[in-house]
C-alpha atoms as one frame of an Amber mdcrd trajectory, in Angstrom:
protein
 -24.610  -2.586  -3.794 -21.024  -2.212  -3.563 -18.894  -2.149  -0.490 -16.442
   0.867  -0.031 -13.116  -0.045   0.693 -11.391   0.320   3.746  -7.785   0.288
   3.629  -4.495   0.069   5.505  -1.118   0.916   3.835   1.936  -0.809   5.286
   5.085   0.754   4.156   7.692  -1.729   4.973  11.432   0.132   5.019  14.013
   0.212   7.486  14.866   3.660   5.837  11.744   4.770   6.304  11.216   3.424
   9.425  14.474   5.667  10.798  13.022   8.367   8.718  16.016   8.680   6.889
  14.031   8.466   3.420  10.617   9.574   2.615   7.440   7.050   2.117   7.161
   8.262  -1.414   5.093   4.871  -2.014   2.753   4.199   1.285   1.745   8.107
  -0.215   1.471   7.205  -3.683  -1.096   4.662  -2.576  -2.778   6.596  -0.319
  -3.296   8.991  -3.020  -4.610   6.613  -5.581  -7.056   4.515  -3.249  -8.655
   7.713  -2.531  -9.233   8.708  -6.211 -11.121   5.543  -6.729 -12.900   6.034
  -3.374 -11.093   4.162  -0.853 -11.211   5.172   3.354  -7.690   4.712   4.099
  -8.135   3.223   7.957  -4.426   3.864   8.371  -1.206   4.636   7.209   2.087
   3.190   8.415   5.501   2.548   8.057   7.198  -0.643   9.639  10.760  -1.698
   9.499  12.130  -5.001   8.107  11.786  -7.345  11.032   9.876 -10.219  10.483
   7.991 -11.346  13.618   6.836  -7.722  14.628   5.372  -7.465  10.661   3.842
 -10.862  10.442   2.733  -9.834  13.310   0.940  -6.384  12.495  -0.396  -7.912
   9.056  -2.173 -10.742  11.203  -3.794  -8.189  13.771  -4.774  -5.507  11.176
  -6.301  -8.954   9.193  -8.605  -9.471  12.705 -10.414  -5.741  12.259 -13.621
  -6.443  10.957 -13.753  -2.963   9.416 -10.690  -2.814   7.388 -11.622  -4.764
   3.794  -7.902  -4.392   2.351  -4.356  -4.492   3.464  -2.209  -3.297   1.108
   2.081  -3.810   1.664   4.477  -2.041   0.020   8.532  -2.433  -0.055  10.488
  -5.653   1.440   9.780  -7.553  -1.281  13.576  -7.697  -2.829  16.117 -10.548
  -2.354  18.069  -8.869   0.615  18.161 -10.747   4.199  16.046  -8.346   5.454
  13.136  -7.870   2.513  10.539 -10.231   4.659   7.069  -8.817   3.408   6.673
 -12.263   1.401   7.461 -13.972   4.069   5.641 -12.145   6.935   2.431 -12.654
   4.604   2.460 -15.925   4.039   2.342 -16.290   8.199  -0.716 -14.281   8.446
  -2.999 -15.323   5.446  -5.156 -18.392   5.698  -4.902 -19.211   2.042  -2.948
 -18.295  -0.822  -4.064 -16.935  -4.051  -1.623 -18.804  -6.493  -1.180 -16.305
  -9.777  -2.934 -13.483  -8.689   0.693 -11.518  -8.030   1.798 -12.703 -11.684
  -1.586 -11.310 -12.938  -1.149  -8.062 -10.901   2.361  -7.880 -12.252   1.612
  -8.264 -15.968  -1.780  -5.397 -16.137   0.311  -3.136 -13.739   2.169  -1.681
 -17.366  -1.276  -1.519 -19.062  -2.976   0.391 -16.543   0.365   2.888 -16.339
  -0.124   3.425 -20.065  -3.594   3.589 -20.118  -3.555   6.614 -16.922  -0.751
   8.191 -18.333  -2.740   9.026 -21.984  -5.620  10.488 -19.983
C-alpha cells in the first residue's frame, strides 16, 4: 500500500516575497505534484532571510501530516541565497549525493516528458 504524498512548496524569493515577480516555480511544482497525485498541504512564498526560513522548514518538518517539503529558489551564490543553509539547520541528517543524483536524471526526465 502506498502512502499519498502530502506536500508543502516553499518558494524562497525576496522578489516574490514583495510580489514584484511571479512564483512561476512554487506553481510549476504545484502543478506537477498534482499530476502524479500529490495533496499539496500548502503553498508559500518566503523571502531570503535565514532565521525566519530555517525556521519555517523546521516547524513545517514537526506536522505529522505533511510527508514532503519541497524548496525552491535561494540556492545561488548571492549573500542572501540561504535555502542550503536554512536546511541544513532543520534536517536531522543529511543525504550525501542524493542532490547530485537529482541533478544528473533531472535532463532525462525533461527529455523523456517532453517526447510524450
Amino acid at each position: 500500500m502506498s502512502t499519498q504524498i502530502r506536500a508543502i512548496i516553499i518558494t524562497v524569493s525576496d522578489a516574490c516575497a514583495a510580489r514584484e515577480r511571479e512564483d512561476a516555480s512554487g506553481t510549476a511544482l504545484v502543478e506537477l505534484l498534482t499530476e502524479v497525485g500529490a495533496a499539496i498541504v500548502a503553498k508559500v512564498v518566503v523571502n531570503d532571510d535565514l532565521e525566519p526560513l530555517a525556521h519555517k522548514l523546521r516547524a513545517y518538518a514537526d506536522l505529522k501530516h505533511v510527508n514532503l517539503i519541497v524548496t525552491t529558489g535561494g540556492t545561488g551564490f548571492g549573500h542572501r541565497d540561504n535555502t542550503p543553509e536554512a536546511t541544513l539547520q532543520a534536517i536531522e541528517r543529511e543525504a550525501p549525493g542524493l542532490a547530485e543524483a537529482m541533478r544528473i536524471e533531472t535532463p532525462k526526465a525533461s527529455k523523456s516528458s517532453s517526447r510524450s
